[in-house]
C-alpha positions as CSV (number, residue, x, y, z in Angstrom):
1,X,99.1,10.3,-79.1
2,X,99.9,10.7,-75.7
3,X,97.9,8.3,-72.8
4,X,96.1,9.8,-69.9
5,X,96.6,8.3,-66.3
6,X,94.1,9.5,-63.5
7,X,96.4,9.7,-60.8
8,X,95.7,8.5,-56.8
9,X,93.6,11.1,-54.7
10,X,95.9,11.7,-51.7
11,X,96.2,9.5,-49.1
12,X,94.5,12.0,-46.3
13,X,91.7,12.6,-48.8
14,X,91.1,8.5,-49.2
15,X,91.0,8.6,-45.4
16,X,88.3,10.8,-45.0
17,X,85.8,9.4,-47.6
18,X,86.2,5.9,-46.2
19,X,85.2,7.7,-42.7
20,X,82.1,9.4,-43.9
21,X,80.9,6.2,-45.7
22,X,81.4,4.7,-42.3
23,X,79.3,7.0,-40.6
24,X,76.6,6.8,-43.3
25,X,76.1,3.4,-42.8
26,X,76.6,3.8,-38.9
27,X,73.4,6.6,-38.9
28,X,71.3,4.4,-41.3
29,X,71.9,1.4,-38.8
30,X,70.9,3.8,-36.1
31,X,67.8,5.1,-37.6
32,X,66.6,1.7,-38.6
33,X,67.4,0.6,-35.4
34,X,65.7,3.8,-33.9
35,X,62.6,3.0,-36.2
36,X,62.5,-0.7,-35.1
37,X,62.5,0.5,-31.5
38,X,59.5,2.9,-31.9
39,X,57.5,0.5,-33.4
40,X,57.9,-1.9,-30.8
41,X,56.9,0.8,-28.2
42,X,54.3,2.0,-29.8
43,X,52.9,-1.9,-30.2
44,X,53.7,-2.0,-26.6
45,X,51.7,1.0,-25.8
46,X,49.0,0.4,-28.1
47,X,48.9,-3.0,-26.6
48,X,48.9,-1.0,-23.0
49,X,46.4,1.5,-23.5
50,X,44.0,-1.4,-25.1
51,X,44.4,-3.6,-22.2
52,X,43.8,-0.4,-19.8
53,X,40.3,0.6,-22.1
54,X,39.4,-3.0,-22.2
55,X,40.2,-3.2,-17.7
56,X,37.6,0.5,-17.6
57,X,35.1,-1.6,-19.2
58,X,35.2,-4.6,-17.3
59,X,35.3,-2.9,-14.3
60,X,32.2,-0.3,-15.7
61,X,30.5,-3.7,-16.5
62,X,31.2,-4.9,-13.0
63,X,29.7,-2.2,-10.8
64,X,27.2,-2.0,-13.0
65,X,25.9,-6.0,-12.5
66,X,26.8,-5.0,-8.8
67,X,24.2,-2.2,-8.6
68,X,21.7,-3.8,-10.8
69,X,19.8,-4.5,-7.8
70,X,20.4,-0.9,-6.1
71,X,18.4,2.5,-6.6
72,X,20.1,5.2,-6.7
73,X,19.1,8.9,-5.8
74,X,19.9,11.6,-8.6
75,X,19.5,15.5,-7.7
76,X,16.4,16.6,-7.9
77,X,15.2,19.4,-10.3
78,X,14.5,22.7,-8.2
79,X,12.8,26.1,-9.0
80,X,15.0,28.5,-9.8
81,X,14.2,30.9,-7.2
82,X,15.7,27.6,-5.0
83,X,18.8,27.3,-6.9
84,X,19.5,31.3,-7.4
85,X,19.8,30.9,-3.5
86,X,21.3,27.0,-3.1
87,X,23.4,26.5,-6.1
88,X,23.1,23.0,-4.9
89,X,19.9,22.7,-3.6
90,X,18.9,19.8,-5.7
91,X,22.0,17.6,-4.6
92,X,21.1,18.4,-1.6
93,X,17.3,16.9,-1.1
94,X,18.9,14.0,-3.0
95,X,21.2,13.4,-0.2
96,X,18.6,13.7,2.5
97,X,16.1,11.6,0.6
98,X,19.2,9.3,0.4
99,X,19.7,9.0,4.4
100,X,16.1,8.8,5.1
101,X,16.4,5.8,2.5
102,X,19.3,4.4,4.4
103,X,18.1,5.3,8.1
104,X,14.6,2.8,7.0
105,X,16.9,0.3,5.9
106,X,18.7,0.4,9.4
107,X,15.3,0.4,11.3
108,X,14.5,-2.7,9.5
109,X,17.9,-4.1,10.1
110,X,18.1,-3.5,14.1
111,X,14.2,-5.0,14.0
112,X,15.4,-8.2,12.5
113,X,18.3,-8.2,14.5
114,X,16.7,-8.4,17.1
115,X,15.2,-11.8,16.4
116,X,17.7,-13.4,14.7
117,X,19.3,-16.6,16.3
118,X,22.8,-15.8,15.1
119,X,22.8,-12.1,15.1
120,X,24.2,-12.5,11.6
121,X,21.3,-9.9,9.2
122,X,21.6,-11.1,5.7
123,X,19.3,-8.2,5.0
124,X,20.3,-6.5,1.1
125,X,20.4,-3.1,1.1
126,X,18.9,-1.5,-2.0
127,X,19.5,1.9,-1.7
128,X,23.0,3.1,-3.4
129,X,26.1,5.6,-3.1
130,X,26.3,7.1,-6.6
131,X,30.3,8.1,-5.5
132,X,30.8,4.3,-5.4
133,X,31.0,3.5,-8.6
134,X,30.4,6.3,-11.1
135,X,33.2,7.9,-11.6
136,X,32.3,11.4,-12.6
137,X,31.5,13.3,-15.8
138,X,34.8,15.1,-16.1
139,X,36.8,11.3,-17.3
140,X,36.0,11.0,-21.4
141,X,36.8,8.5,-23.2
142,X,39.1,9.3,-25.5
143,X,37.8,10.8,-29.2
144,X,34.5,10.5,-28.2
145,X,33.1,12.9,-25.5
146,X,31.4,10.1,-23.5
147,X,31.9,10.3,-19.8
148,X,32.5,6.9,-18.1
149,X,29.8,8.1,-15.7
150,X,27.6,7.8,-18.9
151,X,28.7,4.3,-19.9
152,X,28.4,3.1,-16.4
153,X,24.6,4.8,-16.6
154,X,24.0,3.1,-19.5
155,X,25.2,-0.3,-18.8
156,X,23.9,-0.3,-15.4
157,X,20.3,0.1,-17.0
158,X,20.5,-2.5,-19.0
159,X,21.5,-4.8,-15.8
160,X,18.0,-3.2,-14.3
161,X,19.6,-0.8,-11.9
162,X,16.5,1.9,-11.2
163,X,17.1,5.7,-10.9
164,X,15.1,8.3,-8.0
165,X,14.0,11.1,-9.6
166,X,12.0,13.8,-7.9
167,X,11.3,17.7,-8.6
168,X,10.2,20.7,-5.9
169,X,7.7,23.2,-7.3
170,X,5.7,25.8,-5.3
171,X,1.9,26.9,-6.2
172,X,-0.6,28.9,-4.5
173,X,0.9,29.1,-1.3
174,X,2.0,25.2,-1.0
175,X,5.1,23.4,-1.9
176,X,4.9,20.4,-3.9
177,X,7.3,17.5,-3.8
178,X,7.3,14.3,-6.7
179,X,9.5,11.6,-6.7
180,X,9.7,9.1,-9.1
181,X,10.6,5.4,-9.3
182,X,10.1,2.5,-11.9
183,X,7.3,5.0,-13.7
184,X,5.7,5.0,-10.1
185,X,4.9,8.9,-9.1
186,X,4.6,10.0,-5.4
187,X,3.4,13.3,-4.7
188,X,3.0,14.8,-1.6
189,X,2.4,18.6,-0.6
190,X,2.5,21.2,2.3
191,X,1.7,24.2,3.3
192,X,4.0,27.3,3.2
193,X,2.0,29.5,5.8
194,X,5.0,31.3,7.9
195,X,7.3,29.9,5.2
196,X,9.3,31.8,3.0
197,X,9.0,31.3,-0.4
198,X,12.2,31.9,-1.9
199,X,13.9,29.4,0.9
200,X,15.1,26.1,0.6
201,X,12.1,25.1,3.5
202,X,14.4,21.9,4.5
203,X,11.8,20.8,7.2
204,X,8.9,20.8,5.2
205,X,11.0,18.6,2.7
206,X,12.2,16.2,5.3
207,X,9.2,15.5,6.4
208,X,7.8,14.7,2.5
209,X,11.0,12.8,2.5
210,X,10.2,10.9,5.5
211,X,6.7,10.0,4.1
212,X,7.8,8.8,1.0
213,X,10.8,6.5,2.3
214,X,8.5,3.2,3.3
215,X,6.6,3.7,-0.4
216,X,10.1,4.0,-2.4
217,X,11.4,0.6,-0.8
218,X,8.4,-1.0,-1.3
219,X,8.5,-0.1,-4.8
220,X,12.3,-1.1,-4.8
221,X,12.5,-4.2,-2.9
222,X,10.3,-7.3,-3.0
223,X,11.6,-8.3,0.9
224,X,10.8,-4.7,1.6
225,X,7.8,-4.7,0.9
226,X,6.9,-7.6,2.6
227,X,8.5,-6.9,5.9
228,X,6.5,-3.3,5.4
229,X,3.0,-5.2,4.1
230,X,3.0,-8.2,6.9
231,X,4.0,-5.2,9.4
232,X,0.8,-2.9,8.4
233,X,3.0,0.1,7.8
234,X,2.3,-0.3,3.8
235,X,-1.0,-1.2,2.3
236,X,-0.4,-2.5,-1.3
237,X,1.1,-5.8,-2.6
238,X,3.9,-4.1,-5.1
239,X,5.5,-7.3,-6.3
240,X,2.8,-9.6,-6.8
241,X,3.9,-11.7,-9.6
242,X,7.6,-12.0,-7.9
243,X,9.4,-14.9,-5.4
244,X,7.6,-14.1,-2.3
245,X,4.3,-14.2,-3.7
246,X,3.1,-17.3,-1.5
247,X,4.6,-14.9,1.5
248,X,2.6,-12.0,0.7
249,X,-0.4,-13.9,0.2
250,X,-0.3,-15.4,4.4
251,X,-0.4,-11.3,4.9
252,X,-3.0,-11.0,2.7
253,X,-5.4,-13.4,4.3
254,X,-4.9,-13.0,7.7
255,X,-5.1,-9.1,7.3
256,X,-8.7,-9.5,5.5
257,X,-11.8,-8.4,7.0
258,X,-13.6,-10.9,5.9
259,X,-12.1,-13.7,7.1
260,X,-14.1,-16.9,8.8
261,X,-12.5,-19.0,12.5
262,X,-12.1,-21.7,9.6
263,X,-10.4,-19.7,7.3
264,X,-8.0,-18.7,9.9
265,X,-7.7,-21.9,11.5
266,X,-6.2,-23.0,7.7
267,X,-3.7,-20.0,7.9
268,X,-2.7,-21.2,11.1
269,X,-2.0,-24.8,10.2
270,X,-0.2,-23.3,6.7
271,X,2.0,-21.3,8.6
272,X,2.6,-24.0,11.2
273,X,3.3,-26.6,8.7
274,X,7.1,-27.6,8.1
275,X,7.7,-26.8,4.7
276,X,7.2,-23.0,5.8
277,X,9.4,-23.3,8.3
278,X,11.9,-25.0,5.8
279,X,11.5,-21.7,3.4
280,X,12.1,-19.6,6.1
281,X,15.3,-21.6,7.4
282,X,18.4,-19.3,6.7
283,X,16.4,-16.3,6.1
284,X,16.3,-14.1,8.8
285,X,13.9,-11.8,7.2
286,X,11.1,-14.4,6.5
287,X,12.0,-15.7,9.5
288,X,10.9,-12.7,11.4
289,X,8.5,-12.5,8.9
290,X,6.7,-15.6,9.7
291,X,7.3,-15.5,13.5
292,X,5.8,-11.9,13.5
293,X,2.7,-13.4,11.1
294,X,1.9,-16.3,13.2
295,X,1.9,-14.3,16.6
296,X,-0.8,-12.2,14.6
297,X,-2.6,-14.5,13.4
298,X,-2.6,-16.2,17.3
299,X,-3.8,-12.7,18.4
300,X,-7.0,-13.4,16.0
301,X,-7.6,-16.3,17.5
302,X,-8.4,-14.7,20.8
303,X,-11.0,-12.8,18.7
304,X,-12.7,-15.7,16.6
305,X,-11.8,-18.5,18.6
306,X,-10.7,-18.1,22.7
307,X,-10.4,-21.9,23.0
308,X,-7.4,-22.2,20.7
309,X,-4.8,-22.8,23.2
310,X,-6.7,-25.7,24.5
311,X,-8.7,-27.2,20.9
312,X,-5.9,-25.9,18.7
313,X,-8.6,-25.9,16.2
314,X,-10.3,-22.6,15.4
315,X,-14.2,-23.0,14.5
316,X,-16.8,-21.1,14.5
317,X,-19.0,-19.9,17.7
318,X,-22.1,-22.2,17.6
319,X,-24.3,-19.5,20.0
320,X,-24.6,-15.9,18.3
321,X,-23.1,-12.9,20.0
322,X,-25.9,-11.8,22.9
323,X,-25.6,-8.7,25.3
324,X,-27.7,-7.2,28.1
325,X,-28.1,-3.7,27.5
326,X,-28.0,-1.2,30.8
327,X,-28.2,2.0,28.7
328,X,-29.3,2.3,25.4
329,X,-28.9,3.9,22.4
330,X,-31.5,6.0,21.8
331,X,-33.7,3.8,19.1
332,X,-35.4,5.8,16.7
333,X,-36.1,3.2,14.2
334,X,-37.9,0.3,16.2
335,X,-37.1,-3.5,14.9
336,X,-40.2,-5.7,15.7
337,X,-38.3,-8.8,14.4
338,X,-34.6,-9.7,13.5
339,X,-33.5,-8.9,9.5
340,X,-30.0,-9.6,8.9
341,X,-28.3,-6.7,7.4
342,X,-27.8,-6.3,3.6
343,X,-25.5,-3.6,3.7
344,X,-21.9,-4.9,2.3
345,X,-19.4,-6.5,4.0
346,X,-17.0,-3.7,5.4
347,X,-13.8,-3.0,3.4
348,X,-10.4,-2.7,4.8
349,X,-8.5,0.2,4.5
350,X,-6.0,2.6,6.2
351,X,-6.4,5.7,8.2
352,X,-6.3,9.3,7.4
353,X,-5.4,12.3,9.4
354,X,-7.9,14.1,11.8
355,X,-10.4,16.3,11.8
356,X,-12.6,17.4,15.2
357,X,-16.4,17.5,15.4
358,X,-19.6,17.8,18.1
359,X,-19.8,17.1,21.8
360,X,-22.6,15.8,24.3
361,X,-22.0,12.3,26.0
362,X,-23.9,9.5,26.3
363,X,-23.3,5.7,27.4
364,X,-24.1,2.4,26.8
365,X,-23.2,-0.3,29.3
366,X,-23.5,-3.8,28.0
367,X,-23.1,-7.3,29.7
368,X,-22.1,-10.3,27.2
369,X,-23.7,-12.3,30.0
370,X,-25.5,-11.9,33.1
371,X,-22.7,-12.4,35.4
372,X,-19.9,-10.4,34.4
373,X,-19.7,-6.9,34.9
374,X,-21.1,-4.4,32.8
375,X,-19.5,-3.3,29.7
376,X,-19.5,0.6,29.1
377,X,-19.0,1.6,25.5
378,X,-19.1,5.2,24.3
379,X,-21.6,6.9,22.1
380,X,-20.6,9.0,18.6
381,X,-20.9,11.9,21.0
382,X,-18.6,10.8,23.5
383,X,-16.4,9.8,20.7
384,X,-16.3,12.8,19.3
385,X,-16.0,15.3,22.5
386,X,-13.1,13.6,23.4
387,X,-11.6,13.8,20.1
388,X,-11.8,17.4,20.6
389,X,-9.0,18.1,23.1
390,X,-6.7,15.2,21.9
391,X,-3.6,16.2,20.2
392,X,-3.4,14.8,16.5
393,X,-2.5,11.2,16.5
394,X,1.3,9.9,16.1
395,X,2.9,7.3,13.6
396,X,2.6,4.5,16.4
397,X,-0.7,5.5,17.5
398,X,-1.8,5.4,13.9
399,X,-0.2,2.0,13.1
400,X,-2.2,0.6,16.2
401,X,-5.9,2.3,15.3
402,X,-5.2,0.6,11.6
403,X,-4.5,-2.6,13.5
404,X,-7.4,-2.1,15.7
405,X,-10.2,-1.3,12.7
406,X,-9.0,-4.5,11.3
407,X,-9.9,-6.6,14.5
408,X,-13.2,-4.8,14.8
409,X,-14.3,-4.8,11.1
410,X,-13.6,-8.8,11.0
411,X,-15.7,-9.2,14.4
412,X,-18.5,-7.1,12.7
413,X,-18.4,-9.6,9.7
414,X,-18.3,-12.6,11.9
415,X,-21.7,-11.0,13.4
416,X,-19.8,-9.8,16.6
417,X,-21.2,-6.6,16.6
418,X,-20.6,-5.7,21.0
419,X,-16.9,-6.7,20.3
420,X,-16.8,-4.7,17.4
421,X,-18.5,-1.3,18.5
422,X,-15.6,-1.4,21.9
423,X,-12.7,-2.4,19.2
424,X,-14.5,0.9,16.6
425,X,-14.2,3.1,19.5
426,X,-10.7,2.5,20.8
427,X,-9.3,2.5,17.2
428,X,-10.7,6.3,17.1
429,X,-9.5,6.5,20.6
430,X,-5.8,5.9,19.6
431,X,-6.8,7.6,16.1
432,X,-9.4,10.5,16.2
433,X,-8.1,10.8,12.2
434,X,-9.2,7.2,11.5
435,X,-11.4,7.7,8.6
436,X,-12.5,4.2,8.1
437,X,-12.9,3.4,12.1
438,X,-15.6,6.0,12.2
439,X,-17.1,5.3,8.5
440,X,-17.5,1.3,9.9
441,X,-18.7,2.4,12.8
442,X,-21.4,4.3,11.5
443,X,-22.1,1.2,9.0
444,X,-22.6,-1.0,12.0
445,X,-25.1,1.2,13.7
446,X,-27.2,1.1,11.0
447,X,-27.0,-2.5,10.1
448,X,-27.0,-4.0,13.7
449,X,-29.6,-5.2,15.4
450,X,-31.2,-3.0,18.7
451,X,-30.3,-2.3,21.0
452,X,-27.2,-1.0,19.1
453,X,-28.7,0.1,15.8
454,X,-29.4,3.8,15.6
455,X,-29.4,6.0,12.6
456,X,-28.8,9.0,14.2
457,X,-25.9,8.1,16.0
458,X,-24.5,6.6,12.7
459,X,-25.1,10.0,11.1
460,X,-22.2,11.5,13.4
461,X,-20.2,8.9,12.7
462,X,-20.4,9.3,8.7
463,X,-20.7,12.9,8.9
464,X,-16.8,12.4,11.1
465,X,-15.5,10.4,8.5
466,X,-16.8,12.6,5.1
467,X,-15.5,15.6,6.9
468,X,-12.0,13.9,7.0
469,X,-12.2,12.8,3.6
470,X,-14.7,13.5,1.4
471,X,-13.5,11.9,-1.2
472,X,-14.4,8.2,-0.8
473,X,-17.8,6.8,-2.4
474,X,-19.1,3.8,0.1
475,X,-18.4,6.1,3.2
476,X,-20.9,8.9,1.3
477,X,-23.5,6.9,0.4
478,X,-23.1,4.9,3.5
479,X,-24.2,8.6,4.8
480,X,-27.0,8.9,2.4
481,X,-28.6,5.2,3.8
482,X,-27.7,6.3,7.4
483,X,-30.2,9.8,6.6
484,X,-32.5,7.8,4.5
485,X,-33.2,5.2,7.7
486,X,-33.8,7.8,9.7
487,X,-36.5,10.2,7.6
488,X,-40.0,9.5,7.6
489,X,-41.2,6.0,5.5
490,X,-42.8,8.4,3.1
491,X,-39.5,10.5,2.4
492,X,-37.3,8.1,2.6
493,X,-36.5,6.8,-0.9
494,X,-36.1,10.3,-1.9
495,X,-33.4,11.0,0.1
496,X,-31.6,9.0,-2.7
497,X,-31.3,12.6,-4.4
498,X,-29.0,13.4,-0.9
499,X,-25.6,15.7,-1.6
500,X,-24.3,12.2,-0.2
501,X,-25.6,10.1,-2.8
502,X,-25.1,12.6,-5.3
503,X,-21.4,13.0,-4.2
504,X,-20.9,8.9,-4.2
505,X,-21.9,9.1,-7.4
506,X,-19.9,11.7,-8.5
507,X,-16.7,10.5,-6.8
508,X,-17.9,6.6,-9.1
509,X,-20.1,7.3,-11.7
510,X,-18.6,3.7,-12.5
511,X,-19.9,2.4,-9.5
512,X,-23.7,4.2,-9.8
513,X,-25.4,0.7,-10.2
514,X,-23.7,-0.9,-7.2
515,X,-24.0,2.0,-4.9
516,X,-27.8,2.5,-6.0
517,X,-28.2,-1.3,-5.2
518,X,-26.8,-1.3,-1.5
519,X,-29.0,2.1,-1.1
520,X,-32.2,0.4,-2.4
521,X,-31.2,-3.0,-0.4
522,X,-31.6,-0.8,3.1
523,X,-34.5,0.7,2.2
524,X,-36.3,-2.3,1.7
525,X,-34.9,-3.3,4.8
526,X,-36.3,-0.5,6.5
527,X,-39.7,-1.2,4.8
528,X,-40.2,-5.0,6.1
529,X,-38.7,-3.7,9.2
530,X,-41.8,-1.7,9.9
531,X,-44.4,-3.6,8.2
532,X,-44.5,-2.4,4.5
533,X,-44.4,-5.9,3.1
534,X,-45.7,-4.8,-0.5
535,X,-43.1,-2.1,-0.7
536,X,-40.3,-3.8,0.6
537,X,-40.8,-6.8,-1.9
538,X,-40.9,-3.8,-4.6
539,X,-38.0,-2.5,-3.7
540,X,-35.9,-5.8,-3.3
541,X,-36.7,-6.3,-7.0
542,X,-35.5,-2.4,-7.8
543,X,-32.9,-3.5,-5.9
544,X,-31.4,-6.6,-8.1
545,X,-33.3,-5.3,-11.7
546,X,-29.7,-3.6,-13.1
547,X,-26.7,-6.0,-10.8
548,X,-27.9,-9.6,-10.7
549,X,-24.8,-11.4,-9.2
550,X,-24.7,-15.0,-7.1
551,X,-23.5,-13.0,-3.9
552,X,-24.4,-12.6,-1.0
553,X,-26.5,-9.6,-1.4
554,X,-28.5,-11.8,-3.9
555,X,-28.9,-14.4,-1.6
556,X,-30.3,-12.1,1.4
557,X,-32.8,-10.8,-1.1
558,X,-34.5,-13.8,-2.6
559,X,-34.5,-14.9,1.0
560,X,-36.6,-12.0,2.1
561,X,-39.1,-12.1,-0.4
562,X,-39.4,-15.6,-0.1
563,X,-40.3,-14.5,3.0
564,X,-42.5,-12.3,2.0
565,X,-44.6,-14.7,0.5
566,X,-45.7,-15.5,3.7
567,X,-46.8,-12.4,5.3
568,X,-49.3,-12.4,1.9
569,X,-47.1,-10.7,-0.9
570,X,-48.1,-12.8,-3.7
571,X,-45.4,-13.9,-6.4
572,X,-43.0,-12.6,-4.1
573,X,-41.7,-15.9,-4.3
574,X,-41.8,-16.5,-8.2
575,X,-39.8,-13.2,-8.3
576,X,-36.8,-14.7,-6.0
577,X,-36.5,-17.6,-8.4
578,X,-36.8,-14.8,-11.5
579,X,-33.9,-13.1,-9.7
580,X,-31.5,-16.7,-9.0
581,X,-32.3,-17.8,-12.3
582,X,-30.8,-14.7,-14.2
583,X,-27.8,-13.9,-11.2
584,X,-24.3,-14.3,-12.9
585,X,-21.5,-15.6,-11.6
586,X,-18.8,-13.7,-9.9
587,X,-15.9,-12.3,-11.8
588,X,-12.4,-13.8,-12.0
589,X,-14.0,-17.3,-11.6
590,X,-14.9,-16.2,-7.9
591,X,-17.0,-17.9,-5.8
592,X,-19.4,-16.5,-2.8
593,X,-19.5,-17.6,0.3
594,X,-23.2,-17.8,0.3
595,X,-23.1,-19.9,-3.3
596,X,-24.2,-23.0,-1.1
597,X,-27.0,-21.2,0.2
598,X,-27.9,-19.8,-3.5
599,X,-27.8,-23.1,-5.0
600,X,-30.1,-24.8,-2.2
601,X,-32.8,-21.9,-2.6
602,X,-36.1,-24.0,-3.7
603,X,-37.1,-23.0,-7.2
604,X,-39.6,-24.6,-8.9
C-alpha cells in the first residue's frame, strides 16, 4: 500500500494568500476603526445639537421673562372687503396702533424730562417690538411642527406678558374699531359719510387709534396710569390693588368734589411730609408726580383757603359766601326765608363732546363786597349764544374745562355758589361740549339761594346737557326737579311722570328709589319755601319712607320738620325722630359727614 503526500502549494500561490489575509484584517481594522469614529461624531453631534436645542430654549425663556412686562400689538382681524384690497391691512393698523402707543410713551418721557434733576428718565416702556424676540413662524422645531414663535408665545404668557388684539367691522354706514387688552374691550366708532366703504379709511382709524392710546397704557402700566390719573387726562383708577395704591389715592382726594379746607389742608401736610418725599427720591416719575400734585393741590388752596401762603394752615371760611347783586336773574320762584338745599352733592365726572342750543343774553353783575368792582357773570342764554359760533372744543381746551368743573363743583359744595357759577361758565366757555359743567350748573340754580336760583334758567342748562348726552340718570331727573320747581304748586308733584323722570328711570331702574327720593326732597323744599308747611312735612316723610340712610339728606330732613313743628305741624317732630331711629348706616362701613349732626338731633 502505497502513502499519499500532499505536496507544497507553490511558492507564488503561498504569497498571495498571506497578502489577502493581510488585507482582510487591514479592512476589518479599518471598518472598526471607521465605526468607532462615527460613533464618536455622532455623540459629538448629538451632544451639539442638544446643547444648541437646550441654548433656543434658554434664550426663548429669556425674552420671554424680558417682555413679561411688555404688550405687544398683534394684527388686527379686518373685513374681507379690507383685506381683498390690503392683503396686509391688519398688520398694518397694528403697526399704527403700535406708534401711537410708542409716540404716548415719548410724550410722557420728554414731560418728565423736563423736570428731572439729572436728565436721566428711568421711565419703562411697556409697549413692545414683536420682531425683537419672536422669531418667526417659518423655524420648527424639529419633528414636531411647533414654531419657536409659538413657544416663545407660550412661555412669554406664562411670565404675564399681555397681547393687543383689536378687529375693524363696518355697519350701517359707520366703522367700528375694538381693541382688546387683559379682557378689557374698547370700542369706538365713526362715521363713513364721504368715505368709501371698501377702503382701508386710515384717518378715521388713526384717529380711533389716537383715542384709545392713553386707555391701553392705563390698562397696561400701573405708573401709566398714574402719571395719566394725577394728570386728569384718564378718569379711572385701573390698578387699585397694585404698588402705587397710596399714590393714586393723593389723586383721588385732591381731585374729589367734595372735599372740605380741612381735608385739603391734611393732603397738603401728607404730601409735604418727608416720608413722601423719601418714596419719591430716585423716581423721576413720582417725583413729577408729586411735584405736579402738590402744585395742584396749592392751586385749591387759593379756592378754599387764600390765606395759605401766610397761615400755611387751610381751614374753613368762618363768614358764608355774600354778594351784591346789580342784575338779577330773573326769580320766578320767590324765597321768603333761607332753606339749605337737599339736592345731592354734585358728582365729578368728565366732559363729552358738543352740541349747540338757544340764544338771547342776559347778565348778572355781582360784587362779593361793596368795594370791589362788580362781577359780571353770564346767563344760560349768554352761555349758550356764544356756544353757537365757537368751533368744537380741542384736547387742551377739554383737559382745562374738566379741570375747571372740578374747581367749581368743589366751591358749590363748600357753599361758594358766586365762585362757582363764574368757574361753571368758563368751564363751558373753554368747553361748550362739557356735559357735566352745564348739568352742575343747572343743579346750582336750582338749589342756590336768590338772587342766583332760578328754575328757568336751570332748565337751559339741563336741557344743554341731556341734549349732549341723554344717557345719564341724575342729569335727567336733575331736569325733571328743575321743571317741577318751576310749575304751578298744584302741578308740581306730577311733573314726577316728566319724559325726564321717566327717562332717569329708565336709564336706573336700580336707582328708582334714590332718584324718587332727591325728586321728592325738592319738592318739599319748594313747599316750605312758599308756605305749604303741612305738605312739605308730608312730603319729607314720602321722601325718607323707602331709603332711610344716616346721610346727609336724612339729616337736612329731620331738621326741617323739626322745624316744622314750630310753624304748627304737629308730630312733625315725632316723625324726624321715627325717621333717625330707623336710618341705617352707610355702606362699606362709611361714615357721613353730617353723622355728628345726626347723632346730636334731640330725640326723646
Amino acid at each position: 500500500m502505497t502513502e499519499t503526500v500532499n505536496a507544497d502549494p507553490p511558492i507564488p500561490t503561498y504569497r498571495w494568500q498571506a497578502l489577502g489575509k493581510r488585507l482582510r484584517g487591514w479592512v476589518s481594522k479599518s471598518l472598526d476603526l471607521m465605526h468607532f469614529l462615527t460613533e464618536r461624531i455622532m455623540g459629538f453631534l448629538r451632544l451639539f445639537a442638544t446643547l444648541g436645542l437646550l441654548l433656543i430654549v434658554l434664550f426663548v425663556v429669556y425674552q420671554a421673562v424680558e417682555s413679561s412686562r411688555l404688550v405687544l400689538v398683534k394684527p388686527f382681524t379686518v373685513p374681507q372687503s379690507m383685506s381683498n384690497s390690503h392683503a396686509d391691512a391688519g398688520r398694518i393698523i397694528a403697526n399704527a396702533l403700535k406708534q401711537e402707543l410708542l409716540l404716548a410713551e415719548n410724550d410722557i418721557y420728554n414731560t418728565v424730562k423736563r423736570t428731572s434733576r439729572n436728565r436721566k428718565v428711568n421711565i419703562g416702556a411697556v409697549t413692545g417690538n414683536s420682531e425683537d424676540y419672536l422669531l418667526g413662524s417659518d423655524i420648527k422645531l424639529p419633528e414636531t411642527g411647533i414654531s419657536i414663535n409659538d413657544v416663545v408665545e407660550f412661555i412669554a404668557s406664562i411670565f404675564g406678558r399681555r397681547n393687543i388684539t383689536g378687529s375693524v367691522y363696518q355697519d350701517q354706514g359707520k366703522l367700528f374699531l375694538q381693541v382688546e387688552l387683559d379682557g378689557r374691550i374698547f370700542p369706538f366708532e365713526r362715521d363713513l359719510a364721504g368715505h368709501d366703504t371698501n377702503a382701508l379709511n386710515m384717518d378715521l382709524i388713526n384717529d380711533m387709534l389716537r383715542e384709545a392710546r392713553i386707555q391701553l397704557l392705563s390698562v397696561a402700566s400701573e405708573s401709566h396710569n398714574l402719571y395719566y390719573y394725577c394728570s386728569g387726562e384718564a378718569d379711572a383708577v385701573e390698578h387699585s390693588d397694585g404698588q402705587l395704591r397710596e399714590w393714586f389715592d393723593y389723586c383721588s382726594r385732591l381731585q374729589s368734589s367734595q372735599m372740605t379746607p380741612n381735608e385739603l389742608d391734611g393732603l397738603l401736610n401728607d404730601l409735604h411730609s418727608a416720608r413722601v418725599r423719601q418714596m419719591a427720591n430716585g423716581n423721576d416719575t413720582l417725583r413729577h408726580i408729586l411735584g405736579q400734585t402738590t402744585g395742584s393741590a396749592l392751586d385749591k388752596t387759593r379756592l378754599l383757603c387764600p390765606d395759605y401762603p401766610t397761615t400755611k394752615a387751610c381751614t374753613a371760611s368762618a363768614l358764608p359766601e355774600a354778594g351784591q347783586v346789580a342784575l338779577r336773574i330773573p326769580e320766578p320762584m320767590p324765597a321768603p326765608m333761607a332753606i339749605p338745599t337737599l339736592l345731592p352733592n354734585l358728582p365729578d365726572a368728565s366732559a363729552f363732546q358738543t352740541n349747540n342750543s338757544l340764544t338771547m343774553r342776559s347778565m348778572i353783575r355781582v360784587a362779593p363786597e361793596s368795594n370791589t368792582p362788580l362781577l359780571e357773570l353770564p346767563s344760560v342764554r349768554v352761555l349758550l349764544a356764544e356756544c353757537l359760533n365757537r368751533p368744537p372744543a380741542k384736547p387742551q381746551d377739554m383737559l382745562a374745562s374738566n379741570s375747571t368743573e372740578g374747581d367749581a363743583t368743589l366751591l358749590f359744595n363748600n357753599n361758594r355758589p358766586l365762585q362757582a357759577l363764574e368757574k361753571y361758565a368758563l368751564a363751558i366757555q373753554q368747553n361748550c361740549g362739557n356735559v357735566f359743567a352745564w348739568a352742575n350748573l343747572g343743579v346750582l340754580l336750582v338749589s342756590a339761594d336768590p338772587p342766583l336760583r332760578s328754575a328757568e334758567e336751570a332748565q337751559l342748562a339741563l336741557e344743554n346737557a341731556v341734549s349732549i348726552n341723554e344717557r345719564i340718570d341724575w342729569v335727567q331727573n336733575n331736569l325733571c326737579i328743575a321743571r317741577a320747581l318751576a310749575a304751578p304748586l298744584d302741578t308740581m308733584e306730577s311733573l314726577i311722570n316728566n319724559d325726564a323722570c321717566n327717562a332717569a328711570r329708565a336709564l336706573s331702574p336700580a336707582n328708582k328709589v334714590i332718584l324718587d327720593k332727591q325728586f321728592y326732597l325738592a319738592v318739599a323744599e319748594r313747599y316750605l319755601s312758599e308756605g305749604q308747611y303741612d305738605r312739605a312735612a308730608t312730603t319729607y316723610q314720602a321722601a325718607l319712607s323707602a331709603d332711610r340712610k344716616r346721610d346727609c339728606n336724612t339729616s337736612k330732613a329731620i331738621e326741617k320738620l323739626a322745624l316744622l313743628e314750630t310753624y304748627g305741624v304737629k308730630g312733625a317732630k315725632a316723625s324726624a325722630c321715627a325717621i333717625l331711629q330707623d336710618a341705617l348706616p352707610l355702606p362699606g362701613g362709611k361714615i357721613s359727614a353730617c353723622e355728628a349732626k345726626l347723632a346730636a338731633f334731640p330725640c326723646p
